[in-house]
PDBQT receptor file of N, H, CA, C and O in Angstrom, charges set to zero:
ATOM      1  N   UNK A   1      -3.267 -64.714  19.895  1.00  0.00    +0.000 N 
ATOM      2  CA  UNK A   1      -2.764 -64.229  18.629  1.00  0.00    +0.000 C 
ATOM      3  C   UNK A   1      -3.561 -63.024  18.165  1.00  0.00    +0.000 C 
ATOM      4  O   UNK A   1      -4.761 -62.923  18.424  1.00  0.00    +0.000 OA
ATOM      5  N   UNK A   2      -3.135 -62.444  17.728  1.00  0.00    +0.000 N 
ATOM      6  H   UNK A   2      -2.161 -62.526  17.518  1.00  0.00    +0.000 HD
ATOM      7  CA  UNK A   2      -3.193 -61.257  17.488  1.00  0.00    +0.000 C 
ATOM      8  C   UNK A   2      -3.506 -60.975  15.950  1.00  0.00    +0.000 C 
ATOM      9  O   UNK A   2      -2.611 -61.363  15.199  1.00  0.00    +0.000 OA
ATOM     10  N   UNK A   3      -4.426 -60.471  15.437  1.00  0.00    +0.000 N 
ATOM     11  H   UNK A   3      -5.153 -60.156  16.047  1.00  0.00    +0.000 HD
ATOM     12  CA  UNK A   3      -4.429 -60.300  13.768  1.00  0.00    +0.000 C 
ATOM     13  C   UNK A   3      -4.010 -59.070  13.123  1.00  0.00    +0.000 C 
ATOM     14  O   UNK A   3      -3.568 -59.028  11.975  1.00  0.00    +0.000 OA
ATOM     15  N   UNK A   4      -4.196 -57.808  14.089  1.00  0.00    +0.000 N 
ATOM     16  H   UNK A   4      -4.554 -57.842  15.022  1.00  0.00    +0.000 HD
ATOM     17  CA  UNK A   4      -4.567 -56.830  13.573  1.00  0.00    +0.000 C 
ATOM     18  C   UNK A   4      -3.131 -56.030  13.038  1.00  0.00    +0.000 C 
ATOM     19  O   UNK A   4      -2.017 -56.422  13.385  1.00  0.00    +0.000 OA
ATOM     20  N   UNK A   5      -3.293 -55.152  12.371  1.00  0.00    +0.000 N 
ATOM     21  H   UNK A   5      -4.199 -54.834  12.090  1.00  0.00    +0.000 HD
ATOM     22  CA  UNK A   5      -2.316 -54.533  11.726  1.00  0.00    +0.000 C 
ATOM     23  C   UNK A   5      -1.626 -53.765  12.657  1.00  0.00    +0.000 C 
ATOM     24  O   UNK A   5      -2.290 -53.408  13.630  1.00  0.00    +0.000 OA
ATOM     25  N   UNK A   6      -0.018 -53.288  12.590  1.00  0.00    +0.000 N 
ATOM     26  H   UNK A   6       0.522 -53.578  11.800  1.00  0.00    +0.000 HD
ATOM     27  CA  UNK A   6       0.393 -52.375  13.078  1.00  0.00    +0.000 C 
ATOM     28  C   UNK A   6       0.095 -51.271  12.298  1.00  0.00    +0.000 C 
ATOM     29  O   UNK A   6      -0.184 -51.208  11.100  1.00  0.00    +0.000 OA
ATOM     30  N   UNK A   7       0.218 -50.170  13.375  1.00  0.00    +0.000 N 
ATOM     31  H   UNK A   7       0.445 -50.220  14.348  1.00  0.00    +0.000 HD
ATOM     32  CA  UNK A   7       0.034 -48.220  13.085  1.00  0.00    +0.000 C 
ATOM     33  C   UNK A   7       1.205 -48.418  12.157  1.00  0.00    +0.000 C 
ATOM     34  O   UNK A   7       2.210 -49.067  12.450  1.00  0.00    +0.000 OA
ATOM     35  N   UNK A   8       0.980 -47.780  10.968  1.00  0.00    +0.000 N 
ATOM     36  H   UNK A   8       0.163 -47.254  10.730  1.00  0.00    +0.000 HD
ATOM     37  CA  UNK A   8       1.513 -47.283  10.113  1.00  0.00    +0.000 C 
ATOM     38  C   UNK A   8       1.896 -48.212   8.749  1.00  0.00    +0.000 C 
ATOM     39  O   UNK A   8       2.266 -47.904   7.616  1.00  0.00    +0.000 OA
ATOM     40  N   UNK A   9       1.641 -49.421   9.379  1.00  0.00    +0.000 N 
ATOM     41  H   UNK A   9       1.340 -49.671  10.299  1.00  0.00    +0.000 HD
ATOM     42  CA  UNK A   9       2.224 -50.567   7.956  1.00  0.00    +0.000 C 
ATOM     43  C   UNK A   9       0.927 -51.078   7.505  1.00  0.00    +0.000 C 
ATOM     44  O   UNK A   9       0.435 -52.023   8.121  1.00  0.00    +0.000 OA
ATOM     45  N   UNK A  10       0.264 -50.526   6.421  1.00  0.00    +0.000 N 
ATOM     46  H   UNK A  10       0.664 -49.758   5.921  1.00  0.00    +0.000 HD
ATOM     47  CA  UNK A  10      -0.236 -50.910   5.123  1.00  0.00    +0.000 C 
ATOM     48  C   UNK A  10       0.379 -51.532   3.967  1.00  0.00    +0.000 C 
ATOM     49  O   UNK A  10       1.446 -51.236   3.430  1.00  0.00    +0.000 OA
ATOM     50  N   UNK A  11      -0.545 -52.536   3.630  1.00  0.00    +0.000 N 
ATOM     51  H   UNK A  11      -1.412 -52.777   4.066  1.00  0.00    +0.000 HD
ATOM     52  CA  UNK A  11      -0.722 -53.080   2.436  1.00  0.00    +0.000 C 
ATOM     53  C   UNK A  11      -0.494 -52.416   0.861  1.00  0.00    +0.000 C 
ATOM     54  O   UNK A  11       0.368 -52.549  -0.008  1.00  0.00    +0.000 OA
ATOM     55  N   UNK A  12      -2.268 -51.313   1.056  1.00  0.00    +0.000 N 
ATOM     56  H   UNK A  12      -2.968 -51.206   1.762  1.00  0.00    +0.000 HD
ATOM     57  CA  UNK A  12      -2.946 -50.549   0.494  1.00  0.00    +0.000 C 
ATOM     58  C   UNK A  12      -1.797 -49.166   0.031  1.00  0.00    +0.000 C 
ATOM     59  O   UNK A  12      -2.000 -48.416  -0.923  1.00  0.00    +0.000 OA
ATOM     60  N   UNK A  13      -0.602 -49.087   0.968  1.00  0.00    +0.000 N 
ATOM     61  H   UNK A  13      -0.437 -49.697   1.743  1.00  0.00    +0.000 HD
ATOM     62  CA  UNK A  13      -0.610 -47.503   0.528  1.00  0.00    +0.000 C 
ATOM     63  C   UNK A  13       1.304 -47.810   0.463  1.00  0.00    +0.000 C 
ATOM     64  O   UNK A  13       2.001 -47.966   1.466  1.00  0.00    +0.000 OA
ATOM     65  N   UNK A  14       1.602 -47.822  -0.395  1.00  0.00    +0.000 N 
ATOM     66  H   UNK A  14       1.036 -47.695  -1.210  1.00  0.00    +0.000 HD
ATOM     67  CA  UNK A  14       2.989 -47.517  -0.624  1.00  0.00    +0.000 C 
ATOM     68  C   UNK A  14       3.895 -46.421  -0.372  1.00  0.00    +0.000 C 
ATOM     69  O   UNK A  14       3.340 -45.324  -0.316  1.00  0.00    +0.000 OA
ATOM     70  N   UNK A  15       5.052 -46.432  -0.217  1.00  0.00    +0.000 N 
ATOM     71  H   UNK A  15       5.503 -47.323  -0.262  1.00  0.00    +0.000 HD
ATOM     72  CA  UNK A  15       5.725 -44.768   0.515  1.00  0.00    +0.000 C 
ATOM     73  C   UNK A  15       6.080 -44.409  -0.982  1.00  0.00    +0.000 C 
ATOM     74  O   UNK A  15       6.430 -45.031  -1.985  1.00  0.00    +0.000 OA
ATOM     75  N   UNK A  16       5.881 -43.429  -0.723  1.00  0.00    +0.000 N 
ATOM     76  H   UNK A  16       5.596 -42.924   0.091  1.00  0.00    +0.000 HD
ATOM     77  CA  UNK A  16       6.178 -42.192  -1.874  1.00  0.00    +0.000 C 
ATOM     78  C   UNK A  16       7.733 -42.671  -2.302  1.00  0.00    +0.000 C 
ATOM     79  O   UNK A  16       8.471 -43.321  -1.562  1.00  0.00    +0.000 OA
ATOM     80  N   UNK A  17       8.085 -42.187  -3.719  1.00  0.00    +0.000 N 
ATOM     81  H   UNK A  17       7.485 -41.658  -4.320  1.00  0.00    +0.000 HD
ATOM     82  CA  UNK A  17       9.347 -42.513  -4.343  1.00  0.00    +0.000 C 
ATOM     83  C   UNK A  17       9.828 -40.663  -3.829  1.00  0.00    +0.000 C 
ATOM     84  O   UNK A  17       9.193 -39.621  -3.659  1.00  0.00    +0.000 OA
ATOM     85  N   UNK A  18      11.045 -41.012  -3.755  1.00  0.00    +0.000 N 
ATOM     86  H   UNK A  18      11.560 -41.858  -3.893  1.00  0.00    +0.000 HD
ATOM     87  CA  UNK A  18      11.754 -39.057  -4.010  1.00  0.00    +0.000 C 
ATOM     88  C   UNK A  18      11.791 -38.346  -5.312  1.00  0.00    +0.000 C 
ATOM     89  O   UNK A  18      12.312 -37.230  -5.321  1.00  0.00    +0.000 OA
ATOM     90  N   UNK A  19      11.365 -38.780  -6.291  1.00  0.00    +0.000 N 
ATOM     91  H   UNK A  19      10.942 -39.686  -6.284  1.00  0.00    +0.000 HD
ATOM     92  CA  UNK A  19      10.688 -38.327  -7.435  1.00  0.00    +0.000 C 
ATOM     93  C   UNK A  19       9.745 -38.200  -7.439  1.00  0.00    +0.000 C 
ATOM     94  O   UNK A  19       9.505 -37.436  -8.374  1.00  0.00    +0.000 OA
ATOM     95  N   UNK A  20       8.413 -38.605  -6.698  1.00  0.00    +0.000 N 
ATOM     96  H   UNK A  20       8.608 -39.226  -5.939  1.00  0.00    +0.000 HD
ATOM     97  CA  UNK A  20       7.315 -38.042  -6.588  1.00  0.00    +0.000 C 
ATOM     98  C   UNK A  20       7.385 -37.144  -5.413  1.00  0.00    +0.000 C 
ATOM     99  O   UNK A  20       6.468 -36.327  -5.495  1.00  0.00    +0.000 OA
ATOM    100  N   UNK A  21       7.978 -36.999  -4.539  1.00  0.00    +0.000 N 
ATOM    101  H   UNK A  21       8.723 -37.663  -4.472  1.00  0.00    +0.000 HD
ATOM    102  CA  UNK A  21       8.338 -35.983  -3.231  1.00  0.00    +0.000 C 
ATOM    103  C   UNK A  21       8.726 -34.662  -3.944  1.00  0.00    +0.000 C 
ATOM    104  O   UNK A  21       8.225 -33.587  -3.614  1.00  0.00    +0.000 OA
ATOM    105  N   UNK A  22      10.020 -34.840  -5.346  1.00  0.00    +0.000 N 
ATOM    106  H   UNK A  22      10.427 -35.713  -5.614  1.00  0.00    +0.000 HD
ATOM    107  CA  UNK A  22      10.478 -34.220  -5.710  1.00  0.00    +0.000 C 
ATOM    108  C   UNK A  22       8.841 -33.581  -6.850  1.00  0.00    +0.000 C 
ATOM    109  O   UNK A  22       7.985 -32.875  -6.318  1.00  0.00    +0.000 OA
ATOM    110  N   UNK A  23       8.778 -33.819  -7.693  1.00  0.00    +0.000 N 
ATOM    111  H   UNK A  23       9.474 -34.392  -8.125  1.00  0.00    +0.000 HD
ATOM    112  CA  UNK A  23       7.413 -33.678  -8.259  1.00  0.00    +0.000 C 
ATOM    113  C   UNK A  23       6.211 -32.668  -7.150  1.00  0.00    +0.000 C 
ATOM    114  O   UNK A  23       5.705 -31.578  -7.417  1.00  0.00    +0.000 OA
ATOM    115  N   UNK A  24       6.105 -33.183  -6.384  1.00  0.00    +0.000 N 
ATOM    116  H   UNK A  24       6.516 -34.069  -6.167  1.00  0.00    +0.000 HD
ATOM    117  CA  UNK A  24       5.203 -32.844  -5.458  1.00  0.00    +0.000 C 
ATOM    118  C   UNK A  24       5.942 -31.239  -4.747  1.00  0.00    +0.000 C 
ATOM    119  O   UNK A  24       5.119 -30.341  -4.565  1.00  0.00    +0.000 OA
ATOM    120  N   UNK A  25       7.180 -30.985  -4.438  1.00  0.00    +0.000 N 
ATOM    121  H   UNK A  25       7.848 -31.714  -4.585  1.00  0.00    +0.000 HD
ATOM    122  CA  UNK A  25       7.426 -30.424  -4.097  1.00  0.00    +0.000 C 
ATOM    123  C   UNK A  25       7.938 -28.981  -5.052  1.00  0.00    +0.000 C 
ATOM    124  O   UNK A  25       8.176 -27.925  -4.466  1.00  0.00    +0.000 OA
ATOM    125  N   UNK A  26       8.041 -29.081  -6.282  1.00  0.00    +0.000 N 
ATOM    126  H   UNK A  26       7.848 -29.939  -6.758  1.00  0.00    +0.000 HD
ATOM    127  CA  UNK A  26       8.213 -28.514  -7.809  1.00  0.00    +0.000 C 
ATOM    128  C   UNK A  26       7.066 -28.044  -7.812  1.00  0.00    +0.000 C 
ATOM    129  O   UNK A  26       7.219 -26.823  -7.819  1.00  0.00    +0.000 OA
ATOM    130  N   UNK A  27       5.551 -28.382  -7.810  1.00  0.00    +0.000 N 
ATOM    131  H   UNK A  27       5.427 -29.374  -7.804  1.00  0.00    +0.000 HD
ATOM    132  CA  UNK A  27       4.637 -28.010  -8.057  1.00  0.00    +0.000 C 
ATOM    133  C   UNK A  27       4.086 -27.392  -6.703  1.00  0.00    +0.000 C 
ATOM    134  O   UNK A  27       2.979 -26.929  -6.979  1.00  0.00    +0.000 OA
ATOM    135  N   UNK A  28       4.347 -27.195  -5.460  1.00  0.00    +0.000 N 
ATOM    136  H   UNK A  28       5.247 -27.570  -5.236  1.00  0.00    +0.000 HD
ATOM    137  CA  UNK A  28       3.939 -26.443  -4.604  1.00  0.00    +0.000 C 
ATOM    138  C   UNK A  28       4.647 -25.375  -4.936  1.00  0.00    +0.000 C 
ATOM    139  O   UNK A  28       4.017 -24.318  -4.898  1.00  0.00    +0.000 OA
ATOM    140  N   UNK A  29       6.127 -25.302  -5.352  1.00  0.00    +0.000 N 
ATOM    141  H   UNK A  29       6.639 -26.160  -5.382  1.00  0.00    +0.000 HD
ATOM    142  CA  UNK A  29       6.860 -23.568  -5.293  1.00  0.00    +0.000 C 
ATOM    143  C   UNK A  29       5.912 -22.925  -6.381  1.00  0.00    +0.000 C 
ATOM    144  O   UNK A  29       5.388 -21.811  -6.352  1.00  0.00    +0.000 OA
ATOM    145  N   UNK A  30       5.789 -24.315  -7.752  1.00  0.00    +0.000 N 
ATOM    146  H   UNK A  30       6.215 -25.220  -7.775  1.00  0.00    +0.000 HD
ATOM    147  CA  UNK A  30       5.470 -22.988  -9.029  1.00  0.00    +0.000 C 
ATOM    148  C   UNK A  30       3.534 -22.625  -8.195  1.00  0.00    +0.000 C 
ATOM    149  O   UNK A  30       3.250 -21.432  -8.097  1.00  0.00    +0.000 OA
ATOM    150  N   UNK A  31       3.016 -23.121  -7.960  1.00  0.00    +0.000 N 
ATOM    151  H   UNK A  31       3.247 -24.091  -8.040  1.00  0.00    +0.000 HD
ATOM    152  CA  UNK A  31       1.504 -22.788  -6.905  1.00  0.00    +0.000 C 
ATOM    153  C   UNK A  31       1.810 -21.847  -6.224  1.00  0.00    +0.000 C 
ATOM    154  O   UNK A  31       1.004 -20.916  -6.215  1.00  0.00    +0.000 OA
ATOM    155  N   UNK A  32       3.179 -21.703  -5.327  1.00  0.00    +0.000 N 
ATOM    156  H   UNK A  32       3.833 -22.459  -5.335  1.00  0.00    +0.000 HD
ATOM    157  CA  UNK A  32       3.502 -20.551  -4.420  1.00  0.00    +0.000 C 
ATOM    158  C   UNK A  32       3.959 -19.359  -5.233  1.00  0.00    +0.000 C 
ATOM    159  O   UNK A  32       3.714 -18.237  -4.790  1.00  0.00    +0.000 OA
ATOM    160  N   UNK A  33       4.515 -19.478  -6.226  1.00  0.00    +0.000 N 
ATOM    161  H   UNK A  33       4.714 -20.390  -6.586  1.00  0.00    +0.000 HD
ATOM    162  CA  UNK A  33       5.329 -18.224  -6.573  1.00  0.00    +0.000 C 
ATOM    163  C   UNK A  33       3.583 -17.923  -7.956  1.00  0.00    +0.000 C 
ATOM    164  O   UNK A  33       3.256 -16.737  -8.000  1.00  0.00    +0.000 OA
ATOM    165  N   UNK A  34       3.041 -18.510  -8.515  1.00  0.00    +0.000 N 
ATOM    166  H   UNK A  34       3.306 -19.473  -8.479  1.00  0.00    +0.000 HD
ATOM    167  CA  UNK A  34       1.838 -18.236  -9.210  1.00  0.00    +0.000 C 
ATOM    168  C   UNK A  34       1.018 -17.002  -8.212  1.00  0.00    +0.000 C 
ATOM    169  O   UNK A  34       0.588 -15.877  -8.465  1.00  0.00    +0.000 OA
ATOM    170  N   UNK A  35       1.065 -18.012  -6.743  1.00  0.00    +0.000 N 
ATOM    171  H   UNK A  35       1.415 -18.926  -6.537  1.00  0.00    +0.000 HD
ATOM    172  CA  UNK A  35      -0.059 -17.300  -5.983  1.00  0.00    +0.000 C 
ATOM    173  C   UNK A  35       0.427 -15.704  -5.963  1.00  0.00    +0.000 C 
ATOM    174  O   UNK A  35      -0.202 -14.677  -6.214  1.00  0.00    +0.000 OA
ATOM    175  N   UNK A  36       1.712 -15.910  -5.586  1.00  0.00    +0.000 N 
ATOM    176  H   UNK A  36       2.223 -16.745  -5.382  1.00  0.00    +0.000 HD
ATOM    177  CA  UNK A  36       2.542 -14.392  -4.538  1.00  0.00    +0.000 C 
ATOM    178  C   UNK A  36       2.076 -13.465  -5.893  1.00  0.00    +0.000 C 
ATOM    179  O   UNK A  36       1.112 -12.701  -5.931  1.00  0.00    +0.000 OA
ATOM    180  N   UNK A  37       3.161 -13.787  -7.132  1.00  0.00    +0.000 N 
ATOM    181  H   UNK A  37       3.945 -14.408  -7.101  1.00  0.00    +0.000 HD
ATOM    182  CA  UNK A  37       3.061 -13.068  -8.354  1.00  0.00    +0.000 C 
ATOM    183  C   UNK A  37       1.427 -12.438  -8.356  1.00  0.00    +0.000 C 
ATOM    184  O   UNK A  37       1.307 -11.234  -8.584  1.00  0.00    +0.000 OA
ATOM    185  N   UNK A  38       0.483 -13.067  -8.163  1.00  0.00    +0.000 N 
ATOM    186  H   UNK A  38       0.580 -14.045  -7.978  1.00  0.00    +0.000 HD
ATOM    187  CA  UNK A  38      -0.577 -12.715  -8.556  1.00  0.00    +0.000 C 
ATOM    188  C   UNK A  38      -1.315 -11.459  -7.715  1.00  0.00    +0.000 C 
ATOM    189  O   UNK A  38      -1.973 -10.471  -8.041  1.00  0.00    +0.000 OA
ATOM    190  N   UNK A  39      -0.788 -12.111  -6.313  1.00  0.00    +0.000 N 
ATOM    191  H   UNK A  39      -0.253 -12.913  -6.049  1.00  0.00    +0.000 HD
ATOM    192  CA  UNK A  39      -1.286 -11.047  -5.150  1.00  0.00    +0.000 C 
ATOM    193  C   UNK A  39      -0.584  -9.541  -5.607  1.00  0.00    +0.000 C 
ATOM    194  O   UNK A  39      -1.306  -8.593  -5.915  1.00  0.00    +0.000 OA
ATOM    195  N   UNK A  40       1.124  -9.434  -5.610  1.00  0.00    +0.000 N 
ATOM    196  H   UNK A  40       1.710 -10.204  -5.359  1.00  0.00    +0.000 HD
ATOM    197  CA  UNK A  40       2.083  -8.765  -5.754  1.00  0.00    +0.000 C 
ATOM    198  C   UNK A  40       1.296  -8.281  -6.630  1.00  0.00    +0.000 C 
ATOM    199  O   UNK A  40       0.667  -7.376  -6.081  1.00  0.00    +0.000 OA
ATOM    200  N   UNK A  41       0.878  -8.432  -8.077  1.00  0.00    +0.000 N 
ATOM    201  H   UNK A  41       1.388  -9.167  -8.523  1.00  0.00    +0.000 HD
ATOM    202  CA  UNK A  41       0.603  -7.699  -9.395  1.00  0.00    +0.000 C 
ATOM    203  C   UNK A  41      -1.284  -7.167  -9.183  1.00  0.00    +0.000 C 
ATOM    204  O   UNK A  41      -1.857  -6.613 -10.121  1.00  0.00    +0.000 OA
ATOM    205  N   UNK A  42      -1.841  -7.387  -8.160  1.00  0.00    +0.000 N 
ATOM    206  H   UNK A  42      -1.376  -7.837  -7.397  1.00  0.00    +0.000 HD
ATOM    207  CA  UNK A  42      -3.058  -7.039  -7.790  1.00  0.00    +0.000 C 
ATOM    208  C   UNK A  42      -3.015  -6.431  -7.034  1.00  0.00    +0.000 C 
ATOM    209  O   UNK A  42      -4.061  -5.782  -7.037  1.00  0.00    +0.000 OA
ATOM    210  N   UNK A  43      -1.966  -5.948  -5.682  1.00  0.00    +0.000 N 
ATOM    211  H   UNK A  43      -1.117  -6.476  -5.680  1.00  0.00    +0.000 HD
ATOM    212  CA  UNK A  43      -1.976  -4.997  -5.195  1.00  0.00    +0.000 C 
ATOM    213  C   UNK A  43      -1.281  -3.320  -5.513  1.00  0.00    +0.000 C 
ATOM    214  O   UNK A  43      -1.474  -2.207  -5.025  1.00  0.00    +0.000 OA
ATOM    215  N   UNK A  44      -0.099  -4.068  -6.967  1.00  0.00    +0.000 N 
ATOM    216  H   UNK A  44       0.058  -4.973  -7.364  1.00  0.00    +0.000 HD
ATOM    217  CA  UNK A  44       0.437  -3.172  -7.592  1.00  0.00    +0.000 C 
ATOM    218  C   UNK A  44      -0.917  -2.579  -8.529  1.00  0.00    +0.000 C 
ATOM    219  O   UNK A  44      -1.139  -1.381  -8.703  1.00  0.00    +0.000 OA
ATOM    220  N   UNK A  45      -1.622  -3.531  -8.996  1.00  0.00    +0.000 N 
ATOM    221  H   UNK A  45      -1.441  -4.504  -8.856  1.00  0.00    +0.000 HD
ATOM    222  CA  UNK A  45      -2.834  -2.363  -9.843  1.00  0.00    +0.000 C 
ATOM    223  C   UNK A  45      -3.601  -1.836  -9.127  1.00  0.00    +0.000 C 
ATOM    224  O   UNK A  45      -3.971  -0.750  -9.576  1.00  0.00    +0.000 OA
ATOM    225  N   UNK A  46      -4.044  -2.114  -8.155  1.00  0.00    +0.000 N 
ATOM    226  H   UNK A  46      -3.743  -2.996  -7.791  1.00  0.00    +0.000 HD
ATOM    227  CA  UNK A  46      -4.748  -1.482  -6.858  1.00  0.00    +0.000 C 
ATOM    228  C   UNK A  46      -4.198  -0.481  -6.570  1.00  0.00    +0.000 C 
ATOM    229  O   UNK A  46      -4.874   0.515  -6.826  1.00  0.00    +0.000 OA
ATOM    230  N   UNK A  47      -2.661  -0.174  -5.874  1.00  0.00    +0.000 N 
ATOM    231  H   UNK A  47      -2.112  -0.984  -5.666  1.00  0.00    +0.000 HD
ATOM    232  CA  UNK A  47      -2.227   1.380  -5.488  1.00  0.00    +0.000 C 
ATOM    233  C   UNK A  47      -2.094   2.346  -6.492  1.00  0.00    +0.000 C 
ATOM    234  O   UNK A  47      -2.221   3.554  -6.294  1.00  0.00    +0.000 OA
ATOM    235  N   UNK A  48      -1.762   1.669  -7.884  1.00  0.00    +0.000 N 
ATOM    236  H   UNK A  48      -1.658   0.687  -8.044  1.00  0.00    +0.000 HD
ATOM    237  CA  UNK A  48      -1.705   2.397  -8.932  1.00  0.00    +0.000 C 
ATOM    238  C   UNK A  48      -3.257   3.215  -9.109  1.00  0.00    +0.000 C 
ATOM    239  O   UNK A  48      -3.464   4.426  -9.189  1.00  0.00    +0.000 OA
ATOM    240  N   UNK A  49      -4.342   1.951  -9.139  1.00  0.00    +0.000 N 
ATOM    241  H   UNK A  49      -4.174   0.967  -9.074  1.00  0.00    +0.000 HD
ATOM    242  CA  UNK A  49      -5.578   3.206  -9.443  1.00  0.00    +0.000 C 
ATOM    243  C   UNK A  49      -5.358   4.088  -8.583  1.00  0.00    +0.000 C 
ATOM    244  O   UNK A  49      -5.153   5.234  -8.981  1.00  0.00    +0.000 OA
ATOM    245  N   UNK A  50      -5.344   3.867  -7.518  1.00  0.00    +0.000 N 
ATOM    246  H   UNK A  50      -5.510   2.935  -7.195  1.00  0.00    +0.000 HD
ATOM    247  CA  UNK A  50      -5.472   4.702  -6.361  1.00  0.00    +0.000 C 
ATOM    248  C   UNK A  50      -4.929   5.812  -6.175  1.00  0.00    +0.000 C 
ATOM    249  O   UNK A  50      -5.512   6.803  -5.736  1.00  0.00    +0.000 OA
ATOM    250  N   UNK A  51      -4.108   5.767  -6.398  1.00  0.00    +0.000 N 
ATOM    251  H   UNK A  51      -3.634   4.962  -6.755  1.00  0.00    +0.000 HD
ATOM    252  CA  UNK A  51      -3.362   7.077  -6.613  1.00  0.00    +0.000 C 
ATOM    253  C   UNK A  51      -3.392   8.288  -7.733  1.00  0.00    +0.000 C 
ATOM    254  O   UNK A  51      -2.942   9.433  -7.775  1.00  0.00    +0.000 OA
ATOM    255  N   UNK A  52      -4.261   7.326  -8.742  1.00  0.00    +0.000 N 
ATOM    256  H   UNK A  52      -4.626   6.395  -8.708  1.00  0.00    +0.000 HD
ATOM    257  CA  UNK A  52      -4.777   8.397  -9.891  1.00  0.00    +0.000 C 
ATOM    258  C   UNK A  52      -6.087   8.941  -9.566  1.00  0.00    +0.000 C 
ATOM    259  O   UNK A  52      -6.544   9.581 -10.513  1.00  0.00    +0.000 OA
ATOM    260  N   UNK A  53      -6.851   8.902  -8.535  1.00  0.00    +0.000 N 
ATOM    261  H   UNK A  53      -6.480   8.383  -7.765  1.00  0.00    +0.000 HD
ATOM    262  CA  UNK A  53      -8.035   9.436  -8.250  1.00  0.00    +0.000 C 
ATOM    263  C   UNK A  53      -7.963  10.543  -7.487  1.00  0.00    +0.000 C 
ATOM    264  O   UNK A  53      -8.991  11.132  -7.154  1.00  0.00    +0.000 OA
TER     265      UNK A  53
């Protein structure tokens, strides 16, 4: 006999609901589009000095 657990079936850890998938996945775009916006508007003030020198 055998005790040990199968790969992948825990007790401890419940599967995600699709509202927290959904949640989880809402907050990576607004993180992604925060990041881009930020790069986008830092390289736009960057060529801008640059070009006034």
């Amino acid at each position: 006999m055998s005790t040990t657990q199968p790969l992948g079936r825990t007790t401890a850890s419940a599967p995600l609901r699709v509202r927290d998938q959904a949640r989880d996945a809402a907050a990576l775009i607004a993180f992604s589009a925060a990041t881009a916006s930020s790069l986008a508007l830092a390289l736009l003030l960057l060529t801008h000095l640059g070009s006034q020198g």
